[in-house]
C-alpha positions in Angstrom: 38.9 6.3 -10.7 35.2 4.2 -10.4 36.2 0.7 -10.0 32.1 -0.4 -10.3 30.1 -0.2 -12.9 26.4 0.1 -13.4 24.4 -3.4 -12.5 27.1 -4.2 -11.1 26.9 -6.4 -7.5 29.1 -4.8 -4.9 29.6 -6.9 -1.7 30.0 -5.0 1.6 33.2 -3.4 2.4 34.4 -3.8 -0.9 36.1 -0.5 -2.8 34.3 0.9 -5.4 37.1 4.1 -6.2 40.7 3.7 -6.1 42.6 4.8 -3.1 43.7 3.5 0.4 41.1 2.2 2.2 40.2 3.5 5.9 41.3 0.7 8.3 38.1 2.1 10.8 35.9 1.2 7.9 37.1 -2.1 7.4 37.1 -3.0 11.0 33.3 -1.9 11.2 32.0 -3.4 8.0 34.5 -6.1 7.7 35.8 -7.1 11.1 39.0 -7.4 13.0 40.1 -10.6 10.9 40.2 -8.5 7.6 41.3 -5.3 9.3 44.4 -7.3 11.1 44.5 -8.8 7.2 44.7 -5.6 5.5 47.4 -3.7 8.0 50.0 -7.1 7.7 50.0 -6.6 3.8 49.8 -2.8 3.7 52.9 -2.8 5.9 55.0 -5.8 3.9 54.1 -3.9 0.9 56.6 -0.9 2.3 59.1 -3.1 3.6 58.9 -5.0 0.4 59.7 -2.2 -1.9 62.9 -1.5 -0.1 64.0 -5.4 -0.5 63.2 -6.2 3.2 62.0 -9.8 4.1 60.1 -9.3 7.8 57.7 -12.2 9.0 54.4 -11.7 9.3 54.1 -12.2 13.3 56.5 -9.4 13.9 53.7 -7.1 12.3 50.8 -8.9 13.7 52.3 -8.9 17.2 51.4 -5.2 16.7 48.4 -5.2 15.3 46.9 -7.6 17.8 47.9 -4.8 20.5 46.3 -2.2 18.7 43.0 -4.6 18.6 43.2 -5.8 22.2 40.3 -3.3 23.4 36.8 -3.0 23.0 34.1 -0.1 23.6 30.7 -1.3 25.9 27.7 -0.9 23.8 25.2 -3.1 26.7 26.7 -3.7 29.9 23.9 -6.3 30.5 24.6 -7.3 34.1 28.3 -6.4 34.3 29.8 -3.7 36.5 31.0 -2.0 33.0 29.5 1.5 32.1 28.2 2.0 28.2 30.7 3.2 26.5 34.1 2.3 28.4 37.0 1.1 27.1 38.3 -2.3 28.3 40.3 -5.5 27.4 38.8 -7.9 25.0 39.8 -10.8 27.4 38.7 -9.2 30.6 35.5 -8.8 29.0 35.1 -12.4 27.4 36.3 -13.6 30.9 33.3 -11.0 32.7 31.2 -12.9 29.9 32.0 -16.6 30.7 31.2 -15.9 34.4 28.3 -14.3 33.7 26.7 -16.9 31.8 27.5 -19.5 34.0 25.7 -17.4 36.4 22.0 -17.6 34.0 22.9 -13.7 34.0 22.9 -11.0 31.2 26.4 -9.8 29.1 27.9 -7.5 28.4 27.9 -6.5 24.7 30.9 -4.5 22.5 31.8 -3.0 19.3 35.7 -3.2 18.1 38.3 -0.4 18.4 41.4 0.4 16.8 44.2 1.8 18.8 47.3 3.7 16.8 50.0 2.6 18.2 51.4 5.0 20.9 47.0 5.0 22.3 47.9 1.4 22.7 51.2 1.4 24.3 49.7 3.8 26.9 46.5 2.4 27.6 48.3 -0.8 29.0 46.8 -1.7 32.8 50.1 -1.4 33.4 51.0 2.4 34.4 54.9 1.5 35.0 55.2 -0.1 31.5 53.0 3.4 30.2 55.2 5.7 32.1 58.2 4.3 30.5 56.9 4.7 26.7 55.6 8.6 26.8 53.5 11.1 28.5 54.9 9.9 31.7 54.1 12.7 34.3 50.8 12.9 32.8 50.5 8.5 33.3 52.3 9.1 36.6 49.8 11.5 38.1 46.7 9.7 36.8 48.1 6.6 38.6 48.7 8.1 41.5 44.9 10.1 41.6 43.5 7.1 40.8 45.0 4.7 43.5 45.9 2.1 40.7 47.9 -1.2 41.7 50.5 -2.6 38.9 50.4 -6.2 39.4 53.5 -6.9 37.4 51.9 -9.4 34.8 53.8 -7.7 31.4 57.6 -8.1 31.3 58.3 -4.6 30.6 57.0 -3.6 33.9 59.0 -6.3 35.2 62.6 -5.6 33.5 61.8 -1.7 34.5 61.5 -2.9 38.3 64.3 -5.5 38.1 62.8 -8.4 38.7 62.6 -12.0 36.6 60.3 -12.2 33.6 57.1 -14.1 33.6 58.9 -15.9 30.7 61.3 -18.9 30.3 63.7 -19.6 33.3 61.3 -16.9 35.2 58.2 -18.4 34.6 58.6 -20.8 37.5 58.7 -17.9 40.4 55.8 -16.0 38.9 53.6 -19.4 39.1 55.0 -19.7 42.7 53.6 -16.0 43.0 50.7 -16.9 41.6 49.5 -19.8 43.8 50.5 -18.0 46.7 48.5 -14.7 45.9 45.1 -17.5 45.5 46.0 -19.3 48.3 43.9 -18.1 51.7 45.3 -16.4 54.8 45.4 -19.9 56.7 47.5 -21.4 53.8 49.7 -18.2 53.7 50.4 -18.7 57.5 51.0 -23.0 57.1 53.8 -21.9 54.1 55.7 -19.0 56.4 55.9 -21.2 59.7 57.0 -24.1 57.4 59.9 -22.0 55.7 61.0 -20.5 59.3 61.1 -23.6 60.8 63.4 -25.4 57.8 65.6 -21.3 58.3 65.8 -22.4 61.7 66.7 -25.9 60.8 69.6 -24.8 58.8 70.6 -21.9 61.3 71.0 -24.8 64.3 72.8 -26.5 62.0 75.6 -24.0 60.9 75.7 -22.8 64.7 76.4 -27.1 65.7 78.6 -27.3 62.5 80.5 -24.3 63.8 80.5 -25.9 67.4 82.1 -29.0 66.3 84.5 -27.1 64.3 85.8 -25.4 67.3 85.8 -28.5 69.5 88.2 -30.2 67.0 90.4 -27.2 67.0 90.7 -27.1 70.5 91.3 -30.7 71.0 94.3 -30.5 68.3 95.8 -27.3 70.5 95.7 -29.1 73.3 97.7 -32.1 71.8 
């Protein structure tokens, strides 16, 4: 059905027949705001008519990972190539630096990722291996020479080591400083640590001396 009629003023992006409406048209004539708008209600509506009460972060949790990406349209100055896809806050960050530099941006248009797209075109290929396609993620990893850095805590759990969350927020910060910090800095912190190892070594071994000392003294008694 023809929800319009004649003289009638139609603003942009808004439906003029009934029907669902395509998310990738909203997202291009609306914008992400709208589109990420339109998804949260579309999926409450189904969880709705089975009596379920969900919160709207859970969904937009999701929907903010399918949105983290955009496609180059202008690479201005950037090392990006027209058409790539990248992460939106890579790119904002490329941005900042390059306008503190007086140089050009880099310009994009929005995507929208389902949601197994956006699960494996994470930067992290451990955390992708582990969802689906994982020979294919594996092997296109391991062409490509690519480094995981660990940063997700997927990738962490998967490896067995703390989370960059809560009570494990604390070592990854340590991890962090220490991957800024220069090679002079790096060499200061490891004699520092072996020399307080040491430390405590010399004193076990004279802790262990004494020990002995008093036990002989009481044999000899």
């Amino acid at each position: 059905n023809i929800l319009v009629h004649e003289g009638q003023v139609v603003n942009k992006g808004e439906s003029i027949v009934d029907g669902p409406a395509d998310p990738q048209d909203i997202l291009r004539l609306l914008g992400i705001e709208e589109l990420a708008r339109y998804i949260v209600d579309e999926v409450q509506d189904v969880y709705r008519l089975q009596g379920v009460k969900i919160n709207d972060k859970h969904i937009q949790v999701i929907v903010r990972q399918m949105l983290r990406r955009v496609q180059i349209t202008n690479s201005g100055d950037t090392h990006y190539i027209v058409g790539e896809q990248v992460e939106r806050s890579e790119l904002l960050d490329t941005n900042d630096r390059m306008r503190a530099e007086g140089k050009l941006i880099a310009t994009h248009s929005d995507v929208l990722l389902g949601i197994t797209k956006a699960s494996l075109s994470t930067d992290s290929f451990i955390s992708a291996a582990s969802f689906q396609e994982t020979t294919r993620v594996l092997t296109e990893a391991a062409i490509m020479g690519k480094r995981d850095e660990l940063r997700g805590l997927k990738e962490n759990v998967i490896v067995g080591r703390l989370i960059p969350a809560g009570t494990g927020m604390a070592y990854h910060q340590a991890r962090k400083a220490k991957e800024e910090m220069d090679d002079s800095e790096r060499r200061a912190i490891a004699m520092q640590e072996a020399q307080e190892r040491a430390a405590l070594e010399l004193a076990a071994l004279d802790d262990d001396a004494d020990a002995a000392t008093t036990e002989g003294d009481a044999a000899a008694e």
